[in-house]
BAKOL-769493 format. One line per field, with one value per residue (C-alpha): residue number from 1; residue in one letter; chain; x, y, z. Coordinates in pm, 1 decimal. Last residue first. Example, Ala and Ser with C-alpha at 12.3 -4.5 7.8 and 13.67 -1.06 7.14 Angstrom:
REM residues 2
selo <- c(2 | 1)
tike <- c(S | A)
keke <- c(A | A)
east <- c(1367.0 | 1230.0)
north <- c(-106.0 | -450.0)
up <- c(714.0 | 780.0)
***
This chain:
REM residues 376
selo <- c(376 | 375 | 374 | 373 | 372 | 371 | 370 | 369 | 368 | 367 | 366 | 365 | 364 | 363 | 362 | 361 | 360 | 359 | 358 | 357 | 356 | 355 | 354 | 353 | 352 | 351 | 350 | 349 | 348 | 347 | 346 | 345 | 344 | 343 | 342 | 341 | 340 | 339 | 338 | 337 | 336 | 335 | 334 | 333 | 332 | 331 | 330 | 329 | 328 | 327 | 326 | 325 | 324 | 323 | 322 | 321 | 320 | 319 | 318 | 317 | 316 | 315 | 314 | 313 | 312 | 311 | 310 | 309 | 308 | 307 | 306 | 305 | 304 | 303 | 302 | 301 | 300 | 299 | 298 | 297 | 296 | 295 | 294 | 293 | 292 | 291 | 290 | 289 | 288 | 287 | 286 | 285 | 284 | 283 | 282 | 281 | 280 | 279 | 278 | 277 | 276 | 275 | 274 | 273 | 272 | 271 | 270 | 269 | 268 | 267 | 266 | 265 | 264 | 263 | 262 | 261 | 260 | 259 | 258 | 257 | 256 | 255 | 254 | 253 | 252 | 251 | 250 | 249 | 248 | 247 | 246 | 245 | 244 | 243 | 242 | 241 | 240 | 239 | 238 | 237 | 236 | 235 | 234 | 233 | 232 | 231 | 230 | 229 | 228 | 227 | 226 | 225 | 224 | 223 | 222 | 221 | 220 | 219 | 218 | 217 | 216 | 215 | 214 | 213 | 212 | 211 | 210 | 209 | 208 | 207 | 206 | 205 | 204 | 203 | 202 | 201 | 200 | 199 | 198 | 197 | 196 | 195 | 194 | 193 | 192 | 191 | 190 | 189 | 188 | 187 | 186 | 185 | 184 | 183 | 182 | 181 | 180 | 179 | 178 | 177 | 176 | 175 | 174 | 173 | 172 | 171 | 170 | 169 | 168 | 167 | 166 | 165 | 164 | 163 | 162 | 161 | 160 | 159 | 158 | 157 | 156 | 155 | 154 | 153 | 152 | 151 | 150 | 149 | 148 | 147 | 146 | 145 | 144 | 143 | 142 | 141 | 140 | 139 | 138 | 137 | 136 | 135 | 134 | 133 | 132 | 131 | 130 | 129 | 128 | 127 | 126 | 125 | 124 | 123 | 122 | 121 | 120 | 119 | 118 | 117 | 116 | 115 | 114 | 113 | 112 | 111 | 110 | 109 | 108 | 107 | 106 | 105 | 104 | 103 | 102 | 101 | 100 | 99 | 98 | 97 | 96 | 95 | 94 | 93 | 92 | 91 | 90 | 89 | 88 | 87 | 86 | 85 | 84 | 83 | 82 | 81 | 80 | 79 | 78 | 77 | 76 | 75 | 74 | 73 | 72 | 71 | 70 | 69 | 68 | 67 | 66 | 65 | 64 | 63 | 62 | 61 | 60 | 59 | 58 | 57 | 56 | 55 | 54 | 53 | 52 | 51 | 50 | 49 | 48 | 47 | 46 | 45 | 44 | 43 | 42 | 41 | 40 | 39 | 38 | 37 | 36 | 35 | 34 | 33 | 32 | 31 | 30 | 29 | 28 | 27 | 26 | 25 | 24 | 23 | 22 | 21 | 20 | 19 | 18 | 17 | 16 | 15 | 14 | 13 | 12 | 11 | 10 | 9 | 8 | 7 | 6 | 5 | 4 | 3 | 2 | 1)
tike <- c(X | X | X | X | X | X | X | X | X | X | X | X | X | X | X | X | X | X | X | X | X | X | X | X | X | X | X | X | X | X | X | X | X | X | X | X | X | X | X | X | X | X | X | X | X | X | X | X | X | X | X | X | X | X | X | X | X | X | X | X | X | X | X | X | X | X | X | X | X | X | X | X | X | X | X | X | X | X | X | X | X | X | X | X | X | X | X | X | X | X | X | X | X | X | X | X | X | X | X | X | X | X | X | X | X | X | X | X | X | X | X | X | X | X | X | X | X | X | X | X | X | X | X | X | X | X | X | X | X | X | X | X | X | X | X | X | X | X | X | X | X | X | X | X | X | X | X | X | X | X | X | X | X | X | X | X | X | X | X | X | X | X | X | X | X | X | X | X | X | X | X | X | X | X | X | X | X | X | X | X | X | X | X | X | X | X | X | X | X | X | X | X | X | X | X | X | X | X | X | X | X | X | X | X | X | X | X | X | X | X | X | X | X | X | X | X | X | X | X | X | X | X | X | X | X | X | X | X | X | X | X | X | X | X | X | X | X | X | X | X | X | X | X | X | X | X | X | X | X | X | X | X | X | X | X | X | X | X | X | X | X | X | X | X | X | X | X | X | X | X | X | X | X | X | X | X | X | X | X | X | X | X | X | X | X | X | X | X | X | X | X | X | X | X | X | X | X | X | X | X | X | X | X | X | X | X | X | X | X | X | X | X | X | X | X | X | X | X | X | X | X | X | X | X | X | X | X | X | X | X | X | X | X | X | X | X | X | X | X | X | X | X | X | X | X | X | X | X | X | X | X | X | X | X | X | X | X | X | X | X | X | X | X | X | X | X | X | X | X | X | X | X | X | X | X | X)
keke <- c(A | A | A | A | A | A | A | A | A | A | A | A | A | A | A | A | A | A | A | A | A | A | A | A | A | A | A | A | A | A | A | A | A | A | A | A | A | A | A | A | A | A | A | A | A | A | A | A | A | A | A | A | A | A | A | A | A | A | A | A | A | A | A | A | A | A | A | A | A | A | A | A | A | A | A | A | A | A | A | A | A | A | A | A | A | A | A | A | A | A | A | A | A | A | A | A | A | A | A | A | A | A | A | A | A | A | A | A | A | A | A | A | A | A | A | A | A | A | A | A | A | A | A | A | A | A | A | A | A | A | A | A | A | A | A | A | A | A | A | A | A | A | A | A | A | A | A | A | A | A | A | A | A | A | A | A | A | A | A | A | A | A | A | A | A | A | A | A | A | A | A | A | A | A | A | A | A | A | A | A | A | A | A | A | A | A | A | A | A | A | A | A | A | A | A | A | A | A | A | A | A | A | A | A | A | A | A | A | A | A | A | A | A | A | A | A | A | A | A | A | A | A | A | A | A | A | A | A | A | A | A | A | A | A | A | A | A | A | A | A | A | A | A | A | A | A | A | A | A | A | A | A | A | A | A | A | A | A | A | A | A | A | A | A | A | A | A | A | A | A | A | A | A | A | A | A | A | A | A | A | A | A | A | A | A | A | A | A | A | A | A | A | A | A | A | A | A | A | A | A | A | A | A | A | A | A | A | A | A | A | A | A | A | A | A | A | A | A | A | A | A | A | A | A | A | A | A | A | A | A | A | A | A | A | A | A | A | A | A | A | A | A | A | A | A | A | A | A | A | A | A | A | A | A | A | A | A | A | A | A | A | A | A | A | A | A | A | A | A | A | A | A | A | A | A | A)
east <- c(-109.2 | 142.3 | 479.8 | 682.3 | 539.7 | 750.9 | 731.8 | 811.4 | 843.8 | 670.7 | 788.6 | 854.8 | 959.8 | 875.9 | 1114.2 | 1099.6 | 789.0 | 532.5 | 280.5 | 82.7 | 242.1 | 596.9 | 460.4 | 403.9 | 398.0 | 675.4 | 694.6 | 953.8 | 764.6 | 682.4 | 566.3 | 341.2 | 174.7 | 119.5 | -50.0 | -277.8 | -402.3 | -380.6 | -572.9 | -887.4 | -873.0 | -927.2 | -1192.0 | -1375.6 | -1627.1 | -1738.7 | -1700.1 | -1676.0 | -1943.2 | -1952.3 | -2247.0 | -2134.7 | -1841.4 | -2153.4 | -2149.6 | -2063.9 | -2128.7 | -1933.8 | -2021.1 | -1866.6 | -2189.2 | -2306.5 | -1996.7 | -2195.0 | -2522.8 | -2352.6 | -2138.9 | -2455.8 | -2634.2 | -2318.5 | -2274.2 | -2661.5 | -2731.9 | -2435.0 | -2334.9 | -2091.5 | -1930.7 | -1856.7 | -1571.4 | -1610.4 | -1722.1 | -1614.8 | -1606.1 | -1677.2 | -1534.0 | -1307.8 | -1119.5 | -776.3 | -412.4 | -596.8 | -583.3 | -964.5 | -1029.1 | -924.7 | -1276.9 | -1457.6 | -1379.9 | -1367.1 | -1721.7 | -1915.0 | -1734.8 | -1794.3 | -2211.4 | -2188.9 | -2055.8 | -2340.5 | -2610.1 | -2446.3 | -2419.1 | -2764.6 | -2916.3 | -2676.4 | -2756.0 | -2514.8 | -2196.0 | -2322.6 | -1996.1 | -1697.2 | -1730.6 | -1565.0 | -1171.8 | -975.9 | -569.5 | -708.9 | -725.2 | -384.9 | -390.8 | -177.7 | -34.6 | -71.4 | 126.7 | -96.5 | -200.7 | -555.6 | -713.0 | -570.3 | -586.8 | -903.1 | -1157.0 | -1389.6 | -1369.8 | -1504.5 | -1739.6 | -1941.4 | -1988.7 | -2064.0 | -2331.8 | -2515.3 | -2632.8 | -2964.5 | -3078.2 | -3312.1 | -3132.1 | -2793.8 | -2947.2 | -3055.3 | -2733.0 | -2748.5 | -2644.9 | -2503.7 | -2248.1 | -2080.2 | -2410.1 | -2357.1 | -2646.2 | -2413.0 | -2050.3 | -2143.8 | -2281.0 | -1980.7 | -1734.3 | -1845.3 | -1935.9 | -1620.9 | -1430.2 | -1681.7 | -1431.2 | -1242.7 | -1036.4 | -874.8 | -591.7 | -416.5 | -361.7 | -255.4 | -192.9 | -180.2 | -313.5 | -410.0 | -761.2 | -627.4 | -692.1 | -704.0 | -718.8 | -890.1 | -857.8 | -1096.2 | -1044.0 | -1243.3 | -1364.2 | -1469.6 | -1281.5 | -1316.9 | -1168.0 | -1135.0 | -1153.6 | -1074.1 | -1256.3 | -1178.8 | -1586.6 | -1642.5 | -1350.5 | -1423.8 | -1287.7 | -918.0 | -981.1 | -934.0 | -525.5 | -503.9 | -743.3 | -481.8 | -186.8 | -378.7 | -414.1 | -102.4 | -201.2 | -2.7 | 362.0 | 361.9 | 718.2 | 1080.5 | 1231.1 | 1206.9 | 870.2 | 770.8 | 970.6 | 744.2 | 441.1 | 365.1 | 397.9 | 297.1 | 390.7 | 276.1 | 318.6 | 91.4 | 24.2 | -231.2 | -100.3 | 242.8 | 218.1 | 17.8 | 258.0 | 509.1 | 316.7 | 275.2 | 23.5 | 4.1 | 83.6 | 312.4 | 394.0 | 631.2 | 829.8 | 781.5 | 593.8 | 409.5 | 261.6 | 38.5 | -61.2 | -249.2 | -297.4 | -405.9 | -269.0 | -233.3 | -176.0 | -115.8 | -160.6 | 61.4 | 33.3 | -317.9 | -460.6 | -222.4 | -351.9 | -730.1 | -1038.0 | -1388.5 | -1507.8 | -1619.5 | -1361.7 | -1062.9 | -1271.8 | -1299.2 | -932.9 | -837.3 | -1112.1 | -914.0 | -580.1 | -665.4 | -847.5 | -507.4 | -310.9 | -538.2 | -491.9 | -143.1 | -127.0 | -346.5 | -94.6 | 180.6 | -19.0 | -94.2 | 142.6 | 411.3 | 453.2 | 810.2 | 874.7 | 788.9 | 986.9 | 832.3 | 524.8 | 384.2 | 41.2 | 3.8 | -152.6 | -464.0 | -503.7 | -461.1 | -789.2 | -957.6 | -881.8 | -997.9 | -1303.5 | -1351.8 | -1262.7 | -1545.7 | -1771.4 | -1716.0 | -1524.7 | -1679.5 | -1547.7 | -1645.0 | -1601.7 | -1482.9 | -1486.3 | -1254.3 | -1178.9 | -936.2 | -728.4 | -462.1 | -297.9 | -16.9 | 18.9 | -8.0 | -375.9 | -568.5 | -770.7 | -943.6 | -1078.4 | -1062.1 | -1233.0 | -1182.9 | -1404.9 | -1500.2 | -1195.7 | -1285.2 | -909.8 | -979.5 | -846.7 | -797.3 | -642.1 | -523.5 | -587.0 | -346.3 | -384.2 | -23.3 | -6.8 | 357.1 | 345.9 | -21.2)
north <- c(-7195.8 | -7207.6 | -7455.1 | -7651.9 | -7596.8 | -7582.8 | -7778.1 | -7637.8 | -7795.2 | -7759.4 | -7603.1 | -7317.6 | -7338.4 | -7167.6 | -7340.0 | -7686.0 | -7775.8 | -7872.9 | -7870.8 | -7585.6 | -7419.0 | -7473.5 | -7297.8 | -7429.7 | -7276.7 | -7035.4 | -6810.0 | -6856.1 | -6646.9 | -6925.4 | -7156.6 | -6868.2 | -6869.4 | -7235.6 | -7222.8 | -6990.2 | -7207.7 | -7481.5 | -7279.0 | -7241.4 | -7577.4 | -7661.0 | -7349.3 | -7503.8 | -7699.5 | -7409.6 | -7136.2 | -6822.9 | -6520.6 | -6613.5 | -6760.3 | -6959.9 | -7094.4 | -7275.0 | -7090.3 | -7262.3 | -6973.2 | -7029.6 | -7004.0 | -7331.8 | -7531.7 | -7372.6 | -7547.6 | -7912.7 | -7795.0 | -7664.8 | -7974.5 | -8179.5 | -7994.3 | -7992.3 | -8347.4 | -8414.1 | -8174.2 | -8338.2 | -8074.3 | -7939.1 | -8236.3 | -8171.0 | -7948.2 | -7614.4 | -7483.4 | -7183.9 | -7179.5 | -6892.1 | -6748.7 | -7020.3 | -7056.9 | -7013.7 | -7221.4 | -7501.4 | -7809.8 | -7818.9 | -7792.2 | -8165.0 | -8209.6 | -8040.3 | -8135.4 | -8521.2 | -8423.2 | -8337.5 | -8625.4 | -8871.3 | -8752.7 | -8820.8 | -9161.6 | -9242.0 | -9151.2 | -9335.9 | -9654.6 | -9599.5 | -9616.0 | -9902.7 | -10104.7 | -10141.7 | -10332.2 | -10576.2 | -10579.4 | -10429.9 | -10010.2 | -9827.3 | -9749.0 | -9491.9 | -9466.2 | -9564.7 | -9210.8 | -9136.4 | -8860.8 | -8573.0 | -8536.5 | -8288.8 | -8415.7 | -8349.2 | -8689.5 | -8691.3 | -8704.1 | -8959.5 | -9170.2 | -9285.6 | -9260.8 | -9077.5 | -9341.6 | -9639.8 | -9354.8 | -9345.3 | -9699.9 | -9698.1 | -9409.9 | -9555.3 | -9167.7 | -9256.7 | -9381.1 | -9192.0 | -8880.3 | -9045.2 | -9179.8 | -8871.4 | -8709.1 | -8458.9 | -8788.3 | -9015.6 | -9180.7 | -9363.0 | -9632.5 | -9957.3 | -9990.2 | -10149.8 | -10134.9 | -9784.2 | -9657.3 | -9755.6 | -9658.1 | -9295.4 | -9228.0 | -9345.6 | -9107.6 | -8833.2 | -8663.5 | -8870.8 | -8660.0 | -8315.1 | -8293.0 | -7982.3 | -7604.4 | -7330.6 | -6935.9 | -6669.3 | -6358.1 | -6218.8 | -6282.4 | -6652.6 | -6757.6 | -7158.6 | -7424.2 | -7776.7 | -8052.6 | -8389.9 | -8623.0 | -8753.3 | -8364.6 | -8153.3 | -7867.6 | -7648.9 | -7309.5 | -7163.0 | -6754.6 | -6640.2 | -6354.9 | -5989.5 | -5947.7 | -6203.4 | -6194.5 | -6283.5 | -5922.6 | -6082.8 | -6437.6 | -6518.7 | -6512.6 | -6710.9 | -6942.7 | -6955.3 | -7022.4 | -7277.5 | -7487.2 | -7698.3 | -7961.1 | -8164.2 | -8264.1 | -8379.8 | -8151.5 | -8220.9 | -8016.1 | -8299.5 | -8354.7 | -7952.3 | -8076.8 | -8288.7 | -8156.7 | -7935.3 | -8237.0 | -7992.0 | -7643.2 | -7657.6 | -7415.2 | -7422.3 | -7566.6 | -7802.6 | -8160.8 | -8115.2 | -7937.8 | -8196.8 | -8444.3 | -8306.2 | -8269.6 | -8623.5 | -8726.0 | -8955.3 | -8849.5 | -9027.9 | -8946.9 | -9068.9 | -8902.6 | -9196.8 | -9063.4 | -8887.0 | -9200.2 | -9098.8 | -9269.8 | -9303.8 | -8904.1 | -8776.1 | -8486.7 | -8154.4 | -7948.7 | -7586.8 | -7460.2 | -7140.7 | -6818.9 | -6887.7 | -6702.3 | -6846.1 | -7154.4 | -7001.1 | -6867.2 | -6858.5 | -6997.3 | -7311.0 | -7376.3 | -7299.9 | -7538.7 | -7800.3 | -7789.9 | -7828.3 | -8070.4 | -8287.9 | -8223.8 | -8421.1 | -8688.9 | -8656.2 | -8714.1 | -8993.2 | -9158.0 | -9124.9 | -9229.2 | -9526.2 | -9695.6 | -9614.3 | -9719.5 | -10074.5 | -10288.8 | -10081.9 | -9727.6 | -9638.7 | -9270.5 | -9175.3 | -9461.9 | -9794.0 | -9848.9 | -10172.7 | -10000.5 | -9837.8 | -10112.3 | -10071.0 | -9733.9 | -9789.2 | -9990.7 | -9778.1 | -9520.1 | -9792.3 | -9793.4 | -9420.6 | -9494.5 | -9703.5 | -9560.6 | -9209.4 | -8932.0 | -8602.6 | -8255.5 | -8001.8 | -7640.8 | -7312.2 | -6926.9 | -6678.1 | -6553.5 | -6233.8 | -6264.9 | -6017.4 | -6054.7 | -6269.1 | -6507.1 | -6231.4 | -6353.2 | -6421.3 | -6726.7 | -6997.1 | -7284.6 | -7675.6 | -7980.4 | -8311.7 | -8589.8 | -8787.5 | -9030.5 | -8888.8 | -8812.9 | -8536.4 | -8420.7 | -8081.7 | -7823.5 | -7486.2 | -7257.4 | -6925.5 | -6564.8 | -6425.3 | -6094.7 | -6012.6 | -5661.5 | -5511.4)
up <- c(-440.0 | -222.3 | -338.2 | -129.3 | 174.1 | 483.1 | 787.6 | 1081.2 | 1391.9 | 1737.1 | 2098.9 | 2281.6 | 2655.2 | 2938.1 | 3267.4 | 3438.4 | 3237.4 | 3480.8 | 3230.1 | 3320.3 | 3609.3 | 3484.6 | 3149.9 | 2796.5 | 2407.5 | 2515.0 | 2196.7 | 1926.2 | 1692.2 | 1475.5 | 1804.9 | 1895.5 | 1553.2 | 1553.0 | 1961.1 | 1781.5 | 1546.0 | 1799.3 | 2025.4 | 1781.1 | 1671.9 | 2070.2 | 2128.3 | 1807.0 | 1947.0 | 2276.5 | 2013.2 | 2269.9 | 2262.9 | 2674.8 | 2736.0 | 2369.0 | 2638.2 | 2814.5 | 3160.5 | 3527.1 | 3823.4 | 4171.4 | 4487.7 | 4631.7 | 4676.4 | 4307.5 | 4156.0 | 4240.8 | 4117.7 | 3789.2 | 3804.5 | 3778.7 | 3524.2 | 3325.6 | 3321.1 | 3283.4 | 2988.1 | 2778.4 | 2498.9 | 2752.9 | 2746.4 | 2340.8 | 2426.2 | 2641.2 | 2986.0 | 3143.7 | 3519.9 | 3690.7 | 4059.9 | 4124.5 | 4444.2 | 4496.8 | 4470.8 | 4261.7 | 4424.0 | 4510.8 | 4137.7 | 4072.1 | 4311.9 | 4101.2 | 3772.4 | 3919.7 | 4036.7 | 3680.8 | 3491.6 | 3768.1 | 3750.9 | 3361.7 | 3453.6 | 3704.6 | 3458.7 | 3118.9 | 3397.7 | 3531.2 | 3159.8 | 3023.6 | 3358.4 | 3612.5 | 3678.4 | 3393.0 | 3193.4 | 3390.6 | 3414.5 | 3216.3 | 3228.0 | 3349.0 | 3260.9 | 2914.8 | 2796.7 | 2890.3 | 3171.3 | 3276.8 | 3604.3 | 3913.5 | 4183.7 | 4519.2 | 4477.0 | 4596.4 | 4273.7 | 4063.5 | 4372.5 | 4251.3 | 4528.1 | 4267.2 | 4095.2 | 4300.7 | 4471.6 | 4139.4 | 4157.6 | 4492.2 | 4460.5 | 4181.4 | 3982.4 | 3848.7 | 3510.6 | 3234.0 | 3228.9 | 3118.8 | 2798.6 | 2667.4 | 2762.1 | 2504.6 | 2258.2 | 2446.5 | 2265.2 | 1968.8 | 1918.6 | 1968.4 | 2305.8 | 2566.3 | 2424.9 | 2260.3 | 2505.2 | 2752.1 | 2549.2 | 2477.6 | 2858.6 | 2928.7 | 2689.1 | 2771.1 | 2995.7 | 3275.1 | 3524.0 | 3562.9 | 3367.4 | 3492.2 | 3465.8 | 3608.7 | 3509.1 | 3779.4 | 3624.1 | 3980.2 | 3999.2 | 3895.4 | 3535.6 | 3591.1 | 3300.2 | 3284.4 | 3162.0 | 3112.0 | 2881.7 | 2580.5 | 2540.0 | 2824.0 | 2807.9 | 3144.0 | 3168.1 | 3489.6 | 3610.5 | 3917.2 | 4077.4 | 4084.7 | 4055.9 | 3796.2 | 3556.0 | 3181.0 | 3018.7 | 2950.1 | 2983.5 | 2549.6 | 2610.9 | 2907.3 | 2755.5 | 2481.2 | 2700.5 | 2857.6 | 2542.9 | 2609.9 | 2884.6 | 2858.2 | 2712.7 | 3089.2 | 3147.9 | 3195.1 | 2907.1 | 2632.9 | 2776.0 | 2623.8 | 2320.5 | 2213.5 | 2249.5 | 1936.8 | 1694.9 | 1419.5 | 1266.9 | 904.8 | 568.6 | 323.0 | 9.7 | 160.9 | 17.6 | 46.0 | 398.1 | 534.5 | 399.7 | 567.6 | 882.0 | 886.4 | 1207.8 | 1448.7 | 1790.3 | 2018.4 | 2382.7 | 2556.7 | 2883.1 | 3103.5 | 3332.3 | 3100.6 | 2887.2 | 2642.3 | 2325.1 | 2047.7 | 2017.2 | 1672.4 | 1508.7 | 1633.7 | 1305.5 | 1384.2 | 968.3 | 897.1 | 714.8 | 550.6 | 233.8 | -20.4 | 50.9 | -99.8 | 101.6 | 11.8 | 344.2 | 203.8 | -17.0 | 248.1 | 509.8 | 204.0 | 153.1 | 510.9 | 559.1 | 270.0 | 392.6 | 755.4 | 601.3 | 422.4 | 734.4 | 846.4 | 606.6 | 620.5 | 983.4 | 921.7 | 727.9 | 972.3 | 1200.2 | 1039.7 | 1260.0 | 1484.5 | 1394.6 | 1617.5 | 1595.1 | 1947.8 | 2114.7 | 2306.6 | 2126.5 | 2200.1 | 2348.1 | 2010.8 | 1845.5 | 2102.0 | 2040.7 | 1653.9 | 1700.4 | 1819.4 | 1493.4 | 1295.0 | 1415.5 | 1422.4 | 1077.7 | 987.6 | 1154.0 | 977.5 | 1110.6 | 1103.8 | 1007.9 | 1195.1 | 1050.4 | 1235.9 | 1076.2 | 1276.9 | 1577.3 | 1622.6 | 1876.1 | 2003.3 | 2327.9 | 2214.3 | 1919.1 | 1697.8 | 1621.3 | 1314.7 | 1398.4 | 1163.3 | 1322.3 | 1145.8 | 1433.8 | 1324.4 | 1366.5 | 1633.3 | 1785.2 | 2196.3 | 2216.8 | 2007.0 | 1624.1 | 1650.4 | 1328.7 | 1350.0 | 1098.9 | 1105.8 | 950.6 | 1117.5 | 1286.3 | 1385.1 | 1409.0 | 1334.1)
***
């Protein structure tokens, strides 16, 4: 077909895990194919150091600056990067030659919208040197160039993998759970929005591993031996994140766990899980119609409390929530998926972001090309 490109796209999450590698041949359009998908895990140590960079980053004050040991940590973290390429290629019987284009997202260190900064570490150059292959990376840049959040971008892609998900003329919303919340609307009439929608797993994450050191609640084991503590859920849920009629995107440190002994680890892993389930819900209310289905992806999903509650809570509005594998979809991958695809749009000079997504005055392309050298 015209314009089919065999692409892997590459996630590393704001919840510091691993990376995620997908494999997608797609024209960047209608047509998907899915591929293979591998998980790649970060180790302590890393995941340390990756925390730390968060911290470091709060000094940064334009998108190139790497104050302390980023820049450090940015190559490593590139060739983590060129190693699960490798082992995804080896593993799958596939060589450079194979692959069109890599989408490399990078990791996120820091976020600020407002002020039209975001920084993601990541050397697509060096990506490209190591791989063989060809790399479109730093993917949101332009998009705040033009006026928008530089988030969300993988909209388009849900757009693309709603076709055939409609529940009786319904709307349709993807839900990826990962360290934030986000969350993308299908309307019944194509309509395409989407928003941050609140805190993911990110305070889950940090408050497990402040009170019990481990990196988070596994299946929300944890979670379903507390109970939801209604004022400390209702000290969230009154953010004013979700009453501003504004839509924004969030930096993972724009909500923060709970002080010390505000509850105990089990009733604070319980009441957080419950914040996840009702900030999707109650971001949803400024969406221009209700929901019909809401598709749930990233490792949230994994969490039986989170989506027990927001089934419960989505049930109150008439609406069914579905694991994406409900669905034939890769709930881990989903994010790899769409940056492989989001690659393949940005090579055909496709709009990678929307006025209704990121606020982007007009659709606008985005990402830059960096070619390999040599394909092996």
């Amino acid at each position: 077909m015209t314009g089919m490109r065999t692409a892997i796209g590459l996630m590393s999450g704001t919840s510091l895990d691993g990376i995620d590698v997908a494999l997608l041949r797609t024209d960047g359009e209608s047509v998907v194919e899915r591929g293979p998908a591998l998980g790649c895990a970060y180790d302590a140590a890393f995941r340390r150091r990756l925390q730390g960079a968060l911290e470091t980053a709060k000094s940064i004050e334009a998108r190139g600056e790497r104050p302390g040991d980023l820049a450090e940590i940015e190559r490593e973290l590139t060739l983590r990067h060129a190693e699960a390429v490798r082992a995804f290629l080896a593993e799958n019987g596939l060589k450079p030659a194979d692959i069109d284009v890599v989408g490399f997202h990078g990791q996120t260190v820091l976020h600020r919208p407002d002020a039209g900064l975001t920084v993601q570490l990541g050397d697509g150059g060096l990506l490209a040197e190591e791989t063989g292959i060809d790399v479109v990376y730093d993917m949101r840049a332009n998009d705040m160039v033009h006026g928008g959040q530089g988030a969300p971008l993988i909209p388009v892609y849900h757009a693309a993998l709603a076709t055939g998900l409609s529940r009786a003329g319904k709307a349709v919303v993807f839900v990826n759970i990962g360290g934030i919340s986000n969350i993308t609307f299908i309307g019944s009439d194509g309509t395409i929005v989407a928003f941050d929608s609140g805190p993911g797993n990110t305070l889950i994450d940090q408050w497990v591993e402040t009170h019990a050191g481990i990196p988070y609640d596994q299946g929300g084991m944890i979670a379903s031996e507390g109970r939801v503590d209604p004022d400390l859920a209702a000290r969230y849920l009154g953010h004013a994140f979700f009453t501003d009629p504004v839509r924004r995107s969030l930096d993972r440190n724009d909500f923060r766990p709970p002080e010390g002994a505000a509850a105990s680890l089990e009733d604070g892993a319980r009441t957080l899980a419950h914040v996840t389930a009702a900030a999707i819900l109650k971001s949803a209310r400024h969406l221009p119609e209700r929901p019909g289905l809401y598709v749930v992806c990233g490792g949230g999903r994994l969490n039986r409390m989170i989506m027990g509650d927001l089934a419960a809570l989505a049930e109150r509005e008439g609406a069914e929530v579905v694991g994406a594998e409900a669905v034939d979809l890769n709930g881990d991958s989903m994010e790899a998926e769409a940056w492989a695809y989001l690659a393949v749009r940005s090579l055909r000079s496709l709009p990678l972001t929307f006025p209704g997504t990121t606020g982007v005055k007009a659709p606008v392309t985005g990402g830059i090309l960096q070619k390999a050298i040599a394909r092996g």
